[in-house]
VEXKEVO-867046 format. One record per residue (C-alpha): residue number from 1; residue in one letter; x, y, z. Coordinates in Angstrom, 2 decimals, padded with zeros to 5 digits, always signed. Example, Ala and Ser with C-alpha at 12.3 -4.5 7.8 and 13.67 -1.06 7.14 Angstrom:
BEGIN
+-----+-----+---------+---------+---------+
:   n : res :      xx :      yy :      zz :
+-----+-----+---------+---------+---------+
:   1 :   A : +012.30 : -004.50 : +007.80 :
:   2 :   S : +013.67 : -001.06 : +007.14 :
+-----+-----+---------+---------+---------+
//
This chain:
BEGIN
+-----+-----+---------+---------+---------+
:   n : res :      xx :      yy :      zz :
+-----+-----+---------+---------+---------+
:   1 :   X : +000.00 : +000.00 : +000.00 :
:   2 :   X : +003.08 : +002.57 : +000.73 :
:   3 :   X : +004.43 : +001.73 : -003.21 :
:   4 :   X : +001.17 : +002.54 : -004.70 :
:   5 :   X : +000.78 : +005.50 : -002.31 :
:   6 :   X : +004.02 : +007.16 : -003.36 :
:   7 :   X : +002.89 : +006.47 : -006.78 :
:   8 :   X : -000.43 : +007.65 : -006.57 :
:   9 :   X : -002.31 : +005.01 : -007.84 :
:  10 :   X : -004.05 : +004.94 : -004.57 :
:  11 :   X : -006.22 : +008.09 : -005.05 :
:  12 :   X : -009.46 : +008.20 : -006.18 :
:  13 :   X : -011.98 : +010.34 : -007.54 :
:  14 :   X : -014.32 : +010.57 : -004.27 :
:  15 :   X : -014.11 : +008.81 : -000.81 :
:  16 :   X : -017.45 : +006.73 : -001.97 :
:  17 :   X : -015.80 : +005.09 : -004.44 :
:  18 :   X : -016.10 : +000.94 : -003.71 :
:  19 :   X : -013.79 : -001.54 : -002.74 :
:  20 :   X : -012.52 : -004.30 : -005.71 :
:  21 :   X : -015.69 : -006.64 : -006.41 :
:  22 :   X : -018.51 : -004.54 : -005.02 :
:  23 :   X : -021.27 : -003.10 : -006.48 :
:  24 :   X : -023.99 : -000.43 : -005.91 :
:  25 :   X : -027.30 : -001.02 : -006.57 :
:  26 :   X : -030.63 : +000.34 : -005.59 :
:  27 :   X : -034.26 : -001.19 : -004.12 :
:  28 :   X : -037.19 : -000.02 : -005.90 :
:  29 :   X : -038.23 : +002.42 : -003.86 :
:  30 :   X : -034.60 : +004.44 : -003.90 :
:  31 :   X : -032.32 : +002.53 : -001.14 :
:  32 :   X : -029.20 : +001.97 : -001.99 :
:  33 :   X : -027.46 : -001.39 : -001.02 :
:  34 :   X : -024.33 : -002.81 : -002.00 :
:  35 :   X : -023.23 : -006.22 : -003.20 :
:  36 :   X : -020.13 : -008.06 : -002.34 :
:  37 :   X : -019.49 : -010.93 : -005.50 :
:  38 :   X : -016.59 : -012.56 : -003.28 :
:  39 :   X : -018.35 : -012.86 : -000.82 :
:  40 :   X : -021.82 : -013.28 : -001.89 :
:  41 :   X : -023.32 : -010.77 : +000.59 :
:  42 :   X : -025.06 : -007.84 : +000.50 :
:  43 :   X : -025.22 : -004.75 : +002.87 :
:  44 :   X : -027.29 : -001.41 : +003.47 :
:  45 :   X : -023.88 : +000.81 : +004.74 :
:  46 :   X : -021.20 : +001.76 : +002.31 :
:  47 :   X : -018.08 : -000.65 : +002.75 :
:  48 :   X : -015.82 : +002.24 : +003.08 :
:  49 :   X : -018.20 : +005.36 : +004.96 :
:  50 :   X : -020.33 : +002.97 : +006.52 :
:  51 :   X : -023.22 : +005.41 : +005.77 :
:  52 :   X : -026.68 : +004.56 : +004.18 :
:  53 :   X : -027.56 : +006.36 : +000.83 :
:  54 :   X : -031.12 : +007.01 : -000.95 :
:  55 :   X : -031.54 : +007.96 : -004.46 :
:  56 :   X : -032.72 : +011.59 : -004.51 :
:  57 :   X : -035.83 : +012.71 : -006.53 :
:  58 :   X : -037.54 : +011.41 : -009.09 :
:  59 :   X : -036.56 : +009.70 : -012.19 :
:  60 :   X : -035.18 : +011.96 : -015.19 :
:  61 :   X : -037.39 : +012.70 : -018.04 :
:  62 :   X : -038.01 : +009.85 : -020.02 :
:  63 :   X : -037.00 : +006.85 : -017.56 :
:  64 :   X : -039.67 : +004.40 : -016.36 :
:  65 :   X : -039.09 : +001.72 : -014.01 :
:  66 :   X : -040.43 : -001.81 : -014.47 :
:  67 :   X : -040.02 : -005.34 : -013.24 :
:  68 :   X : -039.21 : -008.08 : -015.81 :
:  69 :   X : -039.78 : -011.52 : -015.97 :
:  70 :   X : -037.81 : -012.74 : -012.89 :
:  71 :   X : -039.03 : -010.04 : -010.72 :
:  72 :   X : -036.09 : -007.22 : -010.92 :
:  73 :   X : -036.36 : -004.00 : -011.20 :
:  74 :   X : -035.36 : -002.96 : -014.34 :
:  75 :   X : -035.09 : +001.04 : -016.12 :
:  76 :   X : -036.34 : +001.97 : -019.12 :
:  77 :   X : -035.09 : +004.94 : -021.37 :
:  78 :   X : -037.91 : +005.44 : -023.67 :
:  79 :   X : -035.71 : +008.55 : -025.56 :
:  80 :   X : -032.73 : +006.62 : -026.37 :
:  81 :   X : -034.40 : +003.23 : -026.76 :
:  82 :   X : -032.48 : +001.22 : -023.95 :
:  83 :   X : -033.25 : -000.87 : -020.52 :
:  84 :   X : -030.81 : -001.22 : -017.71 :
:  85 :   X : -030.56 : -002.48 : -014.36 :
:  86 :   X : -028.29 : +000.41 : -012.90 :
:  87 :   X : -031.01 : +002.95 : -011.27 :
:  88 :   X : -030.14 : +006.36 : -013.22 :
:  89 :   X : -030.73 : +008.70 : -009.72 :
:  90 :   X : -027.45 : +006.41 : -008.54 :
:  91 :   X : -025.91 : +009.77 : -009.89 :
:  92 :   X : -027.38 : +011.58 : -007.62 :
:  93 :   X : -027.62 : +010.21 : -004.34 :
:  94 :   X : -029.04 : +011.87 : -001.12 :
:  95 :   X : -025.80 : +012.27 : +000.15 :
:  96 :   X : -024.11 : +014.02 : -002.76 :
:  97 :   X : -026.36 : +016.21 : -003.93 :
:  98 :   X : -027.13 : +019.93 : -003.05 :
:  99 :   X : -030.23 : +021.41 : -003.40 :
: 100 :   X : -030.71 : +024.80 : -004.63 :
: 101 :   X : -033.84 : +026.71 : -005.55 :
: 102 :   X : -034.47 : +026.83 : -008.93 :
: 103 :   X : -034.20 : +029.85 : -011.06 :
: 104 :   X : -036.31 : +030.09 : -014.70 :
: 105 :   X : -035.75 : +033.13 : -017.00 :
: 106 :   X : -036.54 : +033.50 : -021.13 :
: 107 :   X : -034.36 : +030.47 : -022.06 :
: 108 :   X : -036.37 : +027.58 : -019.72 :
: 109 :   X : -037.98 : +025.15 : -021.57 :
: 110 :   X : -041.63 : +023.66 : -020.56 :
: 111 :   X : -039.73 : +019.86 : -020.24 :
: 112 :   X : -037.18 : +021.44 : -017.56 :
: 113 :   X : -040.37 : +023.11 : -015.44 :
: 114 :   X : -041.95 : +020.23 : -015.66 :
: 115 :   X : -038.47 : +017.76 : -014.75 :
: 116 :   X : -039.76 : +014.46 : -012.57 :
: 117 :   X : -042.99 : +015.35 : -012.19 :
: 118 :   X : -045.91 : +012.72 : -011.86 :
: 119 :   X : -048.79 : +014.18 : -013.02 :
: 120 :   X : -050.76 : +010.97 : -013.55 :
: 121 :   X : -053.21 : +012.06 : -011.24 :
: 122 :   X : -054.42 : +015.35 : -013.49 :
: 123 :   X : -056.62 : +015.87 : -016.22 :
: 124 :   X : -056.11 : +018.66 : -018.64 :
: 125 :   X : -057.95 : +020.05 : -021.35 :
: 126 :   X : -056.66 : +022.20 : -024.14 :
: 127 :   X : -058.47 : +024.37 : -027.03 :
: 128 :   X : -056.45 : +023.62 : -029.77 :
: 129 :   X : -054.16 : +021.47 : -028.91 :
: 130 :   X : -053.60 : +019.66 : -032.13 :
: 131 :   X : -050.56 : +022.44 : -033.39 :
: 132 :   X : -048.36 : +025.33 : -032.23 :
: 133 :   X : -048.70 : +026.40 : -028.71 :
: 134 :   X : -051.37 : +023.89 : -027.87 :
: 135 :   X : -049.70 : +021.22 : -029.17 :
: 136 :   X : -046.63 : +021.69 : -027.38 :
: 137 :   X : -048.33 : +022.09 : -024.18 :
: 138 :   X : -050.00 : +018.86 : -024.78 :
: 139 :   X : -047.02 : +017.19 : -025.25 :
: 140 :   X : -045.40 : +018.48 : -022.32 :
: 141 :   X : -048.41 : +017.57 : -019.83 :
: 142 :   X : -048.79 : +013.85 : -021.39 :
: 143 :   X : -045.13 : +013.38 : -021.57 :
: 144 :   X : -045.52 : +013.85 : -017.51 :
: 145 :   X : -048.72 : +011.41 : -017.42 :
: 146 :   X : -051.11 : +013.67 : -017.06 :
: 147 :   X : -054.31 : +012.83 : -018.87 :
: 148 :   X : -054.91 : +014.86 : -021.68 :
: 149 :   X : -057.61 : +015.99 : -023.49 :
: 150 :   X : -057.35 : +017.95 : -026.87 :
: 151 :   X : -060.31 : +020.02 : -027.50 :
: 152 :   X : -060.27 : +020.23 : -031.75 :
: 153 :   X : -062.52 : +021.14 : -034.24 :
: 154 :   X : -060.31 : +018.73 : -036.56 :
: 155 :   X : -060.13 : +015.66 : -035.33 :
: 156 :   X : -058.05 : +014.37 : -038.26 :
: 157 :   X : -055.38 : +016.64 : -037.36 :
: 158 :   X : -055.93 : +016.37 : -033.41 :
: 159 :   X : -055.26 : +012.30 : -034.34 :
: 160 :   X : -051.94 : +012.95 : -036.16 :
: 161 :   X : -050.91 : +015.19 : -033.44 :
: 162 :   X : -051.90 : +012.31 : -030.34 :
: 163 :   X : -049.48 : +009.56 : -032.97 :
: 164 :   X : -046.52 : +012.27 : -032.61 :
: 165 :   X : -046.91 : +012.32 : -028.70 :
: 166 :   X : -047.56 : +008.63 : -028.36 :
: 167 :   X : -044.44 : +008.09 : -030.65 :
: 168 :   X : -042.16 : +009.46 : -027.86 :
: 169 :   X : -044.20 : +007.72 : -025.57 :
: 170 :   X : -046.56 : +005.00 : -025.63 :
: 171 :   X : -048.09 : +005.18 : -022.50 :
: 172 :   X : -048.84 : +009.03 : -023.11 :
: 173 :   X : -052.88 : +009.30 : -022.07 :
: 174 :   X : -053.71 : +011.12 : -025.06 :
: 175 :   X : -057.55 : +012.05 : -026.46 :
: 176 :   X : -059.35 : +013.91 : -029.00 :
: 177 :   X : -062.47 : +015.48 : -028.52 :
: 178 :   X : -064.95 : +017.60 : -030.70 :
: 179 :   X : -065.08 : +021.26 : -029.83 :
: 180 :   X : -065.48 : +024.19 : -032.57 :
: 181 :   X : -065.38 : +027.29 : -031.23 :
: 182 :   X : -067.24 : +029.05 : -033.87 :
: 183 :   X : -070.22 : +027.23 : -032.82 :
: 184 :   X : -072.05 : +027.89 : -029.56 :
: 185 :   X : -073.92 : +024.40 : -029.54 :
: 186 :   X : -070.74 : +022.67 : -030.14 :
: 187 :   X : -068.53 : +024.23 : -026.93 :
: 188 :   X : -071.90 : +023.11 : -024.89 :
: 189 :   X : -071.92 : +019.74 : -026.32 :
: 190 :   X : -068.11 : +019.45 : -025.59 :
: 191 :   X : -068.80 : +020.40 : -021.77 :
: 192 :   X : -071.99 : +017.76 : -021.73 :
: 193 :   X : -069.82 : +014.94 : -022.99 :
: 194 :   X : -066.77 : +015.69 : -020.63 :
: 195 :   X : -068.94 : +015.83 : -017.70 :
: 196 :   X : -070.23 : +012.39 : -019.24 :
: 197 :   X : -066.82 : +010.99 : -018.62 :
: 198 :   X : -067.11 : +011.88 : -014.43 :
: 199 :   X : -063.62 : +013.01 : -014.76 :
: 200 :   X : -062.20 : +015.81 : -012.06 :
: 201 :   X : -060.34 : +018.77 : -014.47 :
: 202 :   X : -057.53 : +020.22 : -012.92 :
: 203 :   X : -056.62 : +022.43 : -015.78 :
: 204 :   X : -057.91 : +024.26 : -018.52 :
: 205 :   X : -055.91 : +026.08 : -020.93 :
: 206 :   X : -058.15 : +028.43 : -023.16 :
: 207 :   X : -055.60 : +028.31 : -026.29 :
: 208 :   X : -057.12 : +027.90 : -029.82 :
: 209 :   X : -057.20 : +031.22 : -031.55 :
: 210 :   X : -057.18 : +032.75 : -034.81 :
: 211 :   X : -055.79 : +035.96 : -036.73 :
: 212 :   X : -055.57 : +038.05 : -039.72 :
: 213 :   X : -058.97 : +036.18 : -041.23 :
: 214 :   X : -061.14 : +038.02 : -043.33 :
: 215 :   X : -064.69 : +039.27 : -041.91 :
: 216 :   X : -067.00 : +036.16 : -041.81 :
: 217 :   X : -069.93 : +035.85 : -039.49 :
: 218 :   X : -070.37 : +032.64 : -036.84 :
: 219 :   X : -073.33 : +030.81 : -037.02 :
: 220 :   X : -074.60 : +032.82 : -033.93 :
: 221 :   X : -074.32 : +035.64 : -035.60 :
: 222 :   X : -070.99 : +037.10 : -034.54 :
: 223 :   X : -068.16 : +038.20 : -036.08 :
: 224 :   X : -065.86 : +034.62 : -035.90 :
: 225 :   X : -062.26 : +036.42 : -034.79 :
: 226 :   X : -064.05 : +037.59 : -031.29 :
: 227 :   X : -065.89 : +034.17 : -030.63 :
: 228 :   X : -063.01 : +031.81 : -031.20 :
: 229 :   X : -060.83 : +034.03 : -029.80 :
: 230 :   X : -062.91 : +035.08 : -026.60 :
: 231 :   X : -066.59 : +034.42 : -026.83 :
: 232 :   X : -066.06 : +031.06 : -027.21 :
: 233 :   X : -063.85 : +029.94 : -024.27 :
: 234 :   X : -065.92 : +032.17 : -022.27 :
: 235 :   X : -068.81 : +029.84 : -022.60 :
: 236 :   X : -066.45 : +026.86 : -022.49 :
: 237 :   X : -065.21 : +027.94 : -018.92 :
: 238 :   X : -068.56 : +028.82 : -017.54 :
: 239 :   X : -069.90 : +025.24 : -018.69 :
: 240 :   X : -066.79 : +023.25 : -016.78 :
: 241 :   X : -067.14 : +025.85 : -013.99 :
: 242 :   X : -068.40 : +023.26 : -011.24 :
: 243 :   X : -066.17 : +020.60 : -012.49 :
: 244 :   X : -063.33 : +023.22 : -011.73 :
: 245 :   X : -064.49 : +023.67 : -008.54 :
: 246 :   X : -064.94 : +020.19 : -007.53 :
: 247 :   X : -061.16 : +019.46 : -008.99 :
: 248 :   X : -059.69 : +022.35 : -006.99 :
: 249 :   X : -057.02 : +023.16 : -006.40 :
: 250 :   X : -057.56 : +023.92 : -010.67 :
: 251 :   X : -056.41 : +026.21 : -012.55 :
: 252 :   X : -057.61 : +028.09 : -016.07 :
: 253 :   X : -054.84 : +029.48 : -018.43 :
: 254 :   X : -055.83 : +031.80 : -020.66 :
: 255 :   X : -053.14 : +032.64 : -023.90 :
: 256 :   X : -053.72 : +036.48 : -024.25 :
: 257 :   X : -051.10 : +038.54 : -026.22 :
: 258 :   X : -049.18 : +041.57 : -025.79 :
: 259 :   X : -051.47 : +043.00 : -028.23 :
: 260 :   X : -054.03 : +043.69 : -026.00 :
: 261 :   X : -052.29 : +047.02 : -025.34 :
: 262 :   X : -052.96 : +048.25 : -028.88 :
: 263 :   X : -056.91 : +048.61 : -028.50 :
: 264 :   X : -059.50 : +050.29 : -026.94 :
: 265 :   X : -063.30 : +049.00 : -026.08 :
: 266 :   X : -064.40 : +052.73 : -024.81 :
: 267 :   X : -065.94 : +055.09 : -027.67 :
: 268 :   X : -065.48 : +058.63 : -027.72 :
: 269 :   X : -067.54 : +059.41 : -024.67 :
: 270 :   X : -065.41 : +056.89 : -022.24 :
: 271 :   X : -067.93 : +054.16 : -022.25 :
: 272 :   X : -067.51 : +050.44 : -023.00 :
: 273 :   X : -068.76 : +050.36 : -026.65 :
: 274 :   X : -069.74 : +046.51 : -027.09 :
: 275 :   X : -070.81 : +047.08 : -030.44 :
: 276 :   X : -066.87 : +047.42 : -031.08 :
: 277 :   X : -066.55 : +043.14 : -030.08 :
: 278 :   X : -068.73 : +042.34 : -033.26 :
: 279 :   X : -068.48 : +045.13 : -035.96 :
: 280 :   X : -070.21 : +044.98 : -039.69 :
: 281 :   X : -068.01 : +044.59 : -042.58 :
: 282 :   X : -067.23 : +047.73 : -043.19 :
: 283 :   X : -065.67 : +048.72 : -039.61 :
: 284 :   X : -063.97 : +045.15 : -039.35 :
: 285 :   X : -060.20 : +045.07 : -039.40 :
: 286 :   X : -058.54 : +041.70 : -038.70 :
: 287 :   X : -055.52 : +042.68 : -036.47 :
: 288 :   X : -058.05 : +045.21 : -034.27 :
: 289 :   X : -060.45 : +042.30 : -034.04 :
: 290 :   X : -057.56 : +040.52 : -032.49 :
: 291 :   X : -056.39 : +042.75 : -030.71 :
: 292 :   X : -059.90 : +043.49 : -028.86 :
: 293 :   X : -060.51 : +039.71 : -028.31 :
: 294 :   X : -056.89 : +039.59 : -026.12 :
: 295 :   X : -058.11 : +042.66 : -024.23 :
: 296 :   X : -061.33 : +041.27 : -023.46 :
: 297 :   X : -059.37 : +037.59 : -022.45 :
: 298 :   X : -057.47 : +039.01 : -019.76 :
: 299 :   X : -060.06 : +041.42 : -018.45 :
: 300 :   X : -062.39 : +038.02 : -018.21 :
: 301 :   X : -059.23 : +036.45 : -016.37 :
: 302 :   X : -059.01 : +038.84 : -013.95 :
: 303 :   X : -062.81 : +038.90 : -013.01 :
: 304 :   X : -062.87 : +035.12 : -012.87 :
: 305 :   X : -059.65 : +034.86 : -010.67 :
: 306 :   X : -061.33 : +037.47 : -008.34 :
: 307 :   X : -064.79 : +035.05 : -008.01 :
: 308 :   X : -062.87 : +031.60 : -008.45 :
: 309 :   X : -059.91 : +032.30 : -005.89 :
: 310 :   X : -061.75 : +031.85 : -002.58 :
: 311 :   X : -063.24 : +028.30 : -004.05 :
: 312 :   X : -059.33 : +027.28 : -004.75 :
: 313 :   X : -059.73 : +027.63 : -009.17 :
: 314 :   X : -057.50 : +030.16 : -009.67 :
: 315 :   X : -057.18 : +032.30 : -013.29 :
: 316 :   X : -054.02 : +033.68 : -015.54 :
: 317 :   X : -053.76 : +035.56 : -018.57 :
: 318 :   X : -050.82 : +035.48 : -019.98 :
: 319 :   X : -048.72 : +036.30 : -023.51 :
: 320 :   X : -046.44 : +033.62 : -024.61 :
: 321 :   X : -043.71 : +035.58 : -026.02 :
: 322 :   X : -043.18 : +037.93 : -029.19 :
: 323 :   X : -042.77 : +036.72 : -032.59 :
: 324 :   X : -043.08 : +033.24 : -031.62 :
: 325 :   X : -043.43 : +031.16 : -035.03 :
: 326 :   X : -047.00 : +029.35 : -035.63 :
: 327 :   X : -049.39 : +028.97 : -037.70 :
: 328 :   X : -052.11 : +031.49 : -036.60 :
: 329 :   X : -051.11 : +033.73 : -039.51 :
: 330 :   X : -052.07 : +031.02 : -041.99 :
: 331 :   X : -055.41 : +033.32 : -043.22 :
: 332 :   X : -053.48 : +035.82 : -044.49 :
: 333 :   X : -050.52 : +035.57 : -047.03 :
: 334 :   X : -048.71 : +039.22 : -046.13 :
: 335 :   X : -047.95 : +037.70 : -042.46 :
: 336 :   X : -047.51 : +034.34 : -043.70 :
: 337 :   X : -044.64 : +035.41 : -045.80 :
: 338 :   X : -042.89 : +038.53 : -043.40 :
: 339 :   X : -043.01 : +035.07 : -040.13 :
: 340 :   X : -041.59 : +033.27 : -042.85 :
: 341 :   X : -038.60 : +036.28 : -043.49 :
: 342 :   X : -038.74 : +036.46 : -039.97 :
: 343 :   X : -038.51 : +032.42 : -038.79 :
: 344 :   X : -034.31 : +032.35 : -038.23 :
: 345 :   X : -035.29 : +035.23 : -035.30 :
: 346 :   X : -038.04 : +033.70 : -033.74 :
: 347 :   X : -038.47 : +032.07 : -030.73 :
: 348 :   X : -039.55 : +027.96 : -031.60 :
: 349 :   X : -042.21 : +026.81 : -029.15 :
: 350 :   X : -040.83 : +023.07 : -028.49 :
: 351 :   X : -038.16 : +024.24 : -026.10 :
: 352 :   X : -039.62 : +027.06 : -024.82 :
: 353 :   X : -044.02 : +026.77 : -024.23 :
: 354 :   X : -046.22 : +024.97 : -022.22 :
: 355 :   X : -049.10 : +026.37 : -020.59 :
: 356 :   X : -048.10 : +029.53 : -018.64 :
: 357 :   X : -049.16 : +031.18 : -016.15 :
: 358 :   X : -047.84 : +033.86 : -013.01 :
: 359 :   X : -048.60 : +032.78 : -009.53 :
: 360 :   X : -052.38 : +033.40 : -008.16 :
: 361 :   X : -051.18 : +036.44 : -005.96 :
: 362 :   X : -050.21 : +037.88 : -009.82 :
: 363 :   X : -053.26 : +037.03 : -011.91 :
: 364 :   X : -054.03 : +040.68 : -012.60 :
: 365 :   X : -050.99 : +041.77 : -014.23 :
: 366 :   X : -049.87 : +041.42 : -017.46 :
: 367 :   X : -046.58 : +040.12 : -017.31 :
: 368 :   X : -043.64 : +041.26 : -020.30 :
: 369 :   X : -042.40 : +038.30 : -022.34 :
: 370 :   X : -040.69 : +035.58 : -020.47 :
: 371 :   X : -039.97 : +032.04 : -020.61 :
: 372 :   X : -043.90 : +030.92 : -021.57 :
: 373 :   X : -043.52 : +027.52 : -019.27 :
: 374 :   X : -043.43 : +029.92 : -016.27 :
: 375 :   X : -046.17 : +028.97 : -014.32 :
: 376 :   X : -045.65 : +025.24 : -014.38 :
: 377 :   X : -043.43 : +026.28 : -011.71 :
: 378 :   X : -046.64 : +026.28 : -009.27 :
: 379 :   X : -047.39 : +022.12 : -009.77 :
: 380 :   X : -044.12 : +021.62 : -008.47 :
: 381 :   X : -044.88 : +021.26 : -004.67 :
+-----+-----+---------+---------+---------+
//
């Protein structure tokens, strides 16, 4: 032992590291133990510290555990396509690892927020969850168990988009269900056949929007920018309103945009001019009918926080970031082709969105952009 002191070969890399012909392994629920093959023996205390280690947290993203056919526990990394016996927290044991607070800014993704979470015991619905914004948000709640429930008028596309999910995992709880906001009747006959299902609903994300269409007229009547942006989830929210309840502590997130600022609902004598929400042809503009329907989202936030709050279903407005690339421009070719000029610059919404939101204390501010997989940051404990 003196010779391969002087020489050095006696140092290692941390005190913890084992003896020749031991190994470290783990229970299922997180112990570590360790396993002497000379001797044939196993042991709870490190051969060397003597102390007793637990695997700290959760599993990473994208690790399962399971128990194969003789009864051990065995991991399974769905991302890189691989199973292995070697617990992946091993890393990160209870005894090496400090914990810090967490800090998110602009640059946090939704999957980081949202880092070994279970949330197999929530249900969430989202408007337009079959692309952009929605979709990503979808992913990033089924990719964490949670149940998930796109609300589509296209159910062709809201199928393609459950495959993609279910791709990068199979076990991803994943559904479609009819809901067109441009129809009244259909966002009540979504709300009768959820409630049909007796499920609790945790969260509802208010999503699905358009922009830049020309002037067409709902089926109700009403100009169609205003009711699928606002009119419609308005309804949809006051149908699910005692399911929310019952589910608390829920939560409804409502994607506004920064737009809101550039609009007005008073008229020239300083009162609220509703006629403004629904105008004829020939006072309709496409980015001012926007614009209006974002105002009127986050003012309807803010009054339902206020009544929902005490009752534990608390409300958030909130802008997912400027110039983030989707395909809400799609009815009109001018902003089709300057996102397209202006793609290389703009923020992508897989690393960055999931449902946002600012804590409950918050609700009635608008916050400035900032990483749009903020508010996930309230479902971690």
């Amino acid at each position: 032992m003196a010779a391969l002191k002087y020489a050095g070969m006696d140092d290692t890399d941390s005190d913890d590291e084992l003896p020749p012909g031991w190994e470290e392994r783990s229970t299922k629920d997180g112990w570590v133990y360790y396993a002497n093959h000379e001797e044939m023996k196993t042991q709870w205390e490190h051969p060397k510290t003597g102390k007793k280690k637990r695997c700290a947290g959760d599993l990473p993203y994208g690790w399962e555990q399971e128990t194969d056919e003789k009864g051990q526990t065995v991991y399974v990394d769905h991302i890189n396509k691989r199973r292995t016996y070697f617990d992946p927290r091993q890393a990160f044991t209870v005894e090496d690892v400090v914990v810090k607070p967490k800090r998110y800014d602009g640059n946090t993704a939704a999957l980081e927020i949202l880092q070994g979470r279970d949330l197999s015991d929530k249900v969430v619905v989202i408007t337009g969850g079959n692309s952009g914004i929605g979709f990503e948000t979808a992913r990033s709640f089924a990719l964490h168990g949670a149940r998930v429930i796109l609300a589509c008028r296209n159910l062709t596309r809201a199928s393609k988009a459950i495959g993609l999910i279910q791709q990068e995992w199979h076990k991803a709880r994943v559904e479609a269900m009819m809901c067109n906001l441009a129809s009244l009747r259909s966002v009540r006959e979504f709300a009768e056949s959820f409630k049909a299902k007796n499920l609790p609903l945790h969260i509802l994300v208010c999503n699905a929007a358009v922009c830049t269409q020309p002037w067409t007229l709902t089926e109700d009547g009403l100009e169609s920018t205003f009711q699928i942006c606002h009119l419609g989830h308005f309804l949809l929210v006051q149908c699910l309103q005692e399911v929310l309840r019952r589910s608390a502590p829920a939560r409804v997130v409502v994607v506004s945009s920064e737009s809101h600022r550039f609009t007005d609902l008073l008229d020239s004598s300083g009162k609220v001019d509703l006629a403004l929400l629904s105008p004829p042809r020939k006072e309709y503009w496409s980015m001012l009918a926007y614009n209006r329907a974002k105002l009127c989202n986050i003012l309807f936030s803010n009054e339902l926080h206020r009544r929902l709050s005490p009752r534990g279903v608390t409300s958030n407005a909130v802008h997912p970031g400027n110039m983030m690339y989707t395909s809400i421009h799609r009815s009109w070719w001018l902003m089709t082709f300057l996102f397209t000029l202006a793609r290389p610059f703009t923020k992508s919404m897989g690393p960055r969105f999931s449902a946002t939101a600012v804590s409950g204390a918050e609700s009635n501010k608008v916050r400035p952009p900032r990483c749009t997989a903020q508010w996930l940051r309230s479902w971690r404990g």
